[in-house]
C-alpha positions as a Markdown table, in Angstrom:
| # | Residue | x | y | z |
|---|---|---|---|---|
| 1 | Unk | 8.6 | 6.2 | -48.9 |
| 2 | Unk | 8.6 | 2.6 | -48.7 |
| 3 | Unk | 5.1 | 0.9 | -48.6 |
| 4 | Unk | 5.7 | -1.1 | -45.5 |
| 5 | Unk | 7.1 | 2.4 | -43.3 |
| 6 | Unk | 3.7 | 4.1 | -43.7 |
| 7 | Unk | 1.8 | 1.2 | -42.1 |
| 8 | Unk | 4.9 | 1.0 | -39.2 |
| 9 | Unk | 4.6 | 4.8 | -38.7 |
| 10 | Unk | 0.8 | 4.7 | -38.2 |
| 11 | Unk | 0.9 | 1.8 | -35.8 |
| 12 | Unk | 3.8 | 3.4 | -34.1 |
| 13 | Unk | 1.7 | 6.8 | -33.8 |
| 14 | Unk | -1.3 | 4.7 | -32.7 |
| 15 | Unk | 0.6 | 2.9 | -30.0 |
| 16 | Unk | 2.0 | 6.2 | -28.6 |
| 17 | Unk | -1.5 | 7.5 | -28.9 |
| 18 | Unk | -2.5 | 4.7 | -26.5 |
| 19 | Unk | 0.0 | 5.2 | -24.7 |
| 20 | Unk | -1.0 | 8.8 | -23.7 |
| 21 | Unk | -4.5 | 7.3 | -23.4 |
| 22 | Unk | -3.1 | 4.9 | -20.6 |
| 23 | Unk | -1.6 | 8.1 | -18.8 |
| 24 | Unk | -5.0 | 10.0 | -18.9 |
| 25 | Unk | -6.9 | 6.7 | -17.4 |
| 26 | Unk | -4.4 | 7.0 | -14.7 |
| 27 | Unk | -5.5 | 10.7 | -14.0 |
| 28 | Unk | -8.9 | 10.0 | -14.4 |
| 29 | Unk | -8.4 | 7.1 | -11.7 |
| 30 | Unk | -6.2 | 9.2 | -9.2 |
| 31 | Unk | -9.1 | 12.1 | -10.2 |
| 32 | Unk | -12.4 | 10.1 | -9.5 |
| 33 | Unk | -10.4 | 8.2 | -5.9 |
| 34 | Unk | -9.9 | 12.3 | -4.8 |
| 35 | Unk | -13.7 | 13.0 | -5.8 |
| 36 | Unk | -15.0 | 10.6 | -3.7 |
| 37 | Unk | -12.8 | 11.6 | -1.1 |
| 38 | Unk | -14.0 | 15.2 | -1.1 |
| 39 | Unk | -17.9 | 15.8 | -1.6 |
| 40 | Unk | -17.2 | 19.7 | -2.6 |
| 41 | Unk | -14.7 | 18.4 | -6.0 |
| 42 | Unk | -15.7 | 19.9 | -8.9 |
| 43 | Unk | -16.4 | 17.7 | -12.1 |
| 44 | Unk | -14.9 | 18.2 | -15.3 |
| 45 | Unk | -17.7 | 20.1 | -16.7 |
| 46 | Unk | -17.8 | 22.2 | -13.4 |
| 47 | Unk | -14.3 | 23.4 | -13.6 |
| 48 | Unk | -14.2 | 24.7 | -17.5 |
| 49 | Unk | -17.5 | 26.4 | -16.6 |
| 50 | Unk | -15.8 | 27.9 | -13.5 |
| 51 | Unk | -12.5 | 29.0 | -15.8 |
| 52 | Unk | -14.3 | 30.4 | -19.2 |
| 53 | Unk | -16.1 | 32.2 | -16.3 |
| 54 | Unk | -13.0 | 33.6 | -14.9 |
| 55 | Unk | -11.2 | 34.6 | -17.4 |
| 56 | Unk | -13.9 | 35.9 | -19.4 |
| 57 | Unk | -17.0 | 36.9 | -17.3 |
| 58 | Unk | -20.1 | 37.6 | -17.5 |
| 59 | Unk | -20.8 | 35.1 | -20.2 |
| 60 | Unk | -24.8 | 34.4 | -21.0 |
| 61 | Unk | -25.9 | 30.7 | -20.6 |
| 62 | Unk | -25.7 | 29.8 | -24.3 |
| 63 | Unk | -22.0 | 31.4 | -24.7 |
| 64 | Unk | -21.1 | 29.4 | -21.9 |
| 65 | Unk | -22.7 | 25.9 | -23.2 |
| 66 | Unk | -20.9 | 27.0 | -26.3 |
| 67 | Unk | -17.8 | 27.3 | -25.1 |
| 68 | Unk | -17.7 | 24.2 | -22.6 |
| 69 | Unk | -19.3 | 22.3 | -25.9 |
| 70 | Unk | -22.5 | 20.2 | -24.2 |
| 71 | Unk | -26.3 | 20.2 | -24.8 |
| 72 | Unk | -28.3 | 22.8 | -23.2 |
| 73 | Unk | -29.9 | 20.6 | -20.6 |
| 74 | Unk | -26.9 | 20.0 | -19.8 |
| 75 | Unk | -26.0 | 23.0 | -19.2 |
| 76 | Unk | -29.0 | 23.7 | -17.1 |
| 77 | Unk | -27.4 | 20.8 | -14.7 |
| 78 | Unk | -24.3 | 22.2 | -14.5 |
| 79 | Unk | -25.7 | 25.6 | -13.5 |
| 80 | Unk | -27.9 | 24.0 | -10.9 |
| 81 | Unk | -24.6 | 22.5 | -9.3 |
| 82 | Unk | -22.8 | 25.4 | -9.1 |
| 83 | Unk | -25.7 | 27.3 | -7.4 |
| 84 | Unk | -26.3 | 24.4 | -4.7 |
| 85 | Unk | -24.1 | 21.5 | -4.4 |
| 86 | Unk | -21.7 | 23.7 | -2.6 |
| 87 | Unk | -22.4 | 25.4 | 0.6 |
| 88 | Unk | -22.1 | 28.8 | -0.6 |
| 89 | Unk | -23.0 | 29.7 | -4.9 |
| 90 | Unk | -20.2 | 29.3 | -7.0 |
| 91 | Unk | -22.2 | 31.1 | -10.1 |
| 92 | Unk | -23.9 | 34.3 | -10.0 |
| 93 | Unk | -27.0 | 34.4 | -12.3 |
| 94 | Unk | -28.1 | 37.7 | -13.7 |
| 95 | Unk | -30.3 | 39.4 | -16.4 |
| 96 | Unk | -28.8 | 40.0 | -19.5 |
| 97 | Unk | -28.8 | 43.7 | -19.7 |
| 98 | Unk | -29.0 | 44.4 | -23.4 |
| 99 | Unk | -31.7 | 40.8 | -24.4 |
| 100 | Unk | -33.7 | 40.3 | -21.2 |
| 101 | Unk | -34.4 | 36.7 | -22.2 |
| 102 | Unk | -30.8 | 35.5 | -21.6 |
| 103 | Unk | -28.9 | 35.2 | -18.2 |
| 104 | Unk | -25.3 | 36.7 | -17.8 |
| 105 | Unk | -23.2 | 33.9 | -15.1 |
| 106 | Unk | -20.3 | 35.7 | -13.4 |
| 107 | Unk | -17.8 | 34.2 | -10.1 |
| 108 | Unk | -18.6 | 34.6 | -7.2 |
| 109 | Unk | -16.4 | 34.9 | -4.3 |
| 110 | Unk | -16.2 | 31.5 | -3.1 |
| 111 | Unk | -16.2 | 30.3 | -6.8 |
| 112 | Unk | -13.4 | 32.3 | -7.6 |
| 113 | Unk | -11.7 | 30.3 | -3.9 |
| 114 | Unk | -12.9 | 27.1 | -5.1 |
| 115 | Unk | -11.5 | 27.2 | -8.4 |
| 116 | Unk | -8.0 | 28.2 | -7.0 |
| 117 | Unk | -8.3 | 25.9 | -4.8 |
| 118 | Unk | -9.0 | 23.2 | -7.4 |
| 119 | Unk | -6.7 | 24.0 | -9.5 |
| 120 | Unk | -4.0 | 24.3 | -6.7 |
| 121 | Unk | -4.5 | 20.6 | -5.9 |
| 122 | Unk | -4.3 | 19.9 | -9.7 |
| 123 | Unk | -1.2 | 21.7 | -10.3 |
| 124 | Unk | 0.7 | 20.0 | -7.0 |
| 125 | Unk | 0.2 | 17.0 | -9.1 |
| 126 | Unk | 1.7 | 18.1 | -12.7 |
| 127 | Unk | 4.3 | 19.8 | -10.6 |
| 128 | Unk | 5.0 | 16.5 | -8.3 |
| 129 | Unk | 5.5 | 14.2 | -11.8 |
| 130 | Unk | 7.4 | 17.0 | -13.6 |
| 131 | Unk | 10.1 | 17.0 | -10.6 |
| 132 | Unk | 10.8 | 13.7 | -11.7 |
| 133 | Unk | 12.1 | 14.4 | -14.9 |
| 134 | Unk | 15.8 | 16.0 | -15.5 |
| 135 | Unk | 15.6 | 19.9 | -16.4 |
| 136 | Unk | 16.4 | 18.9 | -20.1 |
| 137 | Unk | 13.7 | 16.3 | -20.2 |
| 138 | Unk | 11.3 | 19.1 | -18.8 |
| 139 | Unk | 12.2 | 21.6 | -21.6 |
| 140 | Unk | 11.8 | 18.9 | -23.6 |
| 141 | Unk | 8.7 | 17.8 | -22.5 |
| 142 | Unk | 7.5 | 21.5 | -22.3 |
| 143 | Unk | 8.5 | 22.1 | -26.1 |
| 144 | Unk | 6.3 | 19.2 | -27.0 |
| 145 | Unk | 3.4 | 20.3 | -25.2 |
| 146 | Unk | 3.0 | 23.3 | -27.0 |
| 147 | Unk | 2.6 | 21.8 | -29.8 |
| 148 | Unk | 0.3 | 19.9 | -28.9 |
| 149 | Unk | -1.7 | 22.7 | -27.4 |
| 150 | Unk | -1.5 | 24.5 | -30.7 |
| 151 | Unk | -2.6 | 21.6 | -32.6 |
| 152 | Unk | -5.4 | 20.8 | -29.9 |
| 153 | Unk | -6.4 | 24.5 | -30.2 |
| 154 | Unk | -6.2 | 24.5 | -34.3 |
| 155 | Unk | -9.1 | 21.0 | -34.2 |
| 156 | Unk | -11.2 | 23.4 | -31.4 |
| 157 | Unk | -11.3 | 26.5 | -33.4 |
| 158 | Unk | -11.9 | 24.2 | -36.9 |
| 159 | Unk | -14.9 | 22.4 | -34.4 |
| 160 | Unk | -16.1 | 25.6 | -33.0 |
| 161 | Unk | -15.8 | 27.3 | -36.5 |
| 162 | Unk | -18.1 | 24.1 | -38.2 |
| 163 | Unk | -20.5 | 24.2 | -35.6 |
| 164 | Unk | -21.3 | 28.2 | -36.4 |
| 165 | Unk | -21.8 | 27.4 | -39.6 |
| 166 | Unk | -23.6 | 24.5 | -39.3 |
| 167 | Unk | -20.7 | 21.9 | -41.2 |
């Protein structure tokens, strides 16, 4: 490899990188314009507590933090929103059957409606900008984005995996 390519490929990589970061701002932007439109959107944090939750319910408090990746306290916040910044409890809050010091979280009913709901809103989006690509630049698109999603998936585990062991 000549010496000059390696420093072209990086800042080629690097500018796609920013490039990807430019399309996030922009959902962030479009995001934070629809949360102050609606009082009752969830925040980021909010919705991957509401989906570990449903797919994988009960989970105790510290699975959950765990999981999402943020500071107990946090947390605690987070909790605390889903129990009362809606008008009806998005979180269910129990006593852990087998260690009575922890606190199993489950769905309720109108978190299980507000998360589909959510994430029906979200999805009109991703399937409003994917109508505007050809069906080859969709496969395309969706081949790519697997791999990505492996690779994101890979640095989790390897994060998740350090943070057990204390690496």
């Amino acid at each position: 490899m000549i010496v000059g390519t390696r420093n072209t490929e990086a800042a080629s990589i690097e500018a796609m990188a920013d490039q990807i970061m430019a399309l996030t701002r922009l959902t962030w932007a479009s995001r934070l314009k629809l949360r102050k439109a609606r009082a009752d959107e969830l925040t980021n944090t909010e919705f991957l507590a509401l989906d570990f939750l449903e797919r994988d319910a009960p989970l105790t408090v510290g699975q959950l933090q765990r999981r999402i990746g943020i500071l107990p306290a946090q947390m605690s916040r987070v909790i605390k929103a889903l129990e009362k910044r809606f008008p009806k409890k998005l979180v269910s809050c129990t006593i852990n059957a087998t260690d009575k010091r922890k606190i199993d979280l489950a769905l309720t009913d109108a978190g299980r409606r507000t998360l589909a709901s959510f994430k029906k809103v979200r999805l009109a989006y991703c399937i409003e900008a994917l109508r505007m690509l050809s069906e080859a630049d969709r496969l395309e698109f969706m081949r790519i984005v697997r791999l990505l999603q492996a690779s994101f998936q890979k640095q989790a585990q390897a994060a998740r995996t350090a943070a057990e062991t204390g690496r």
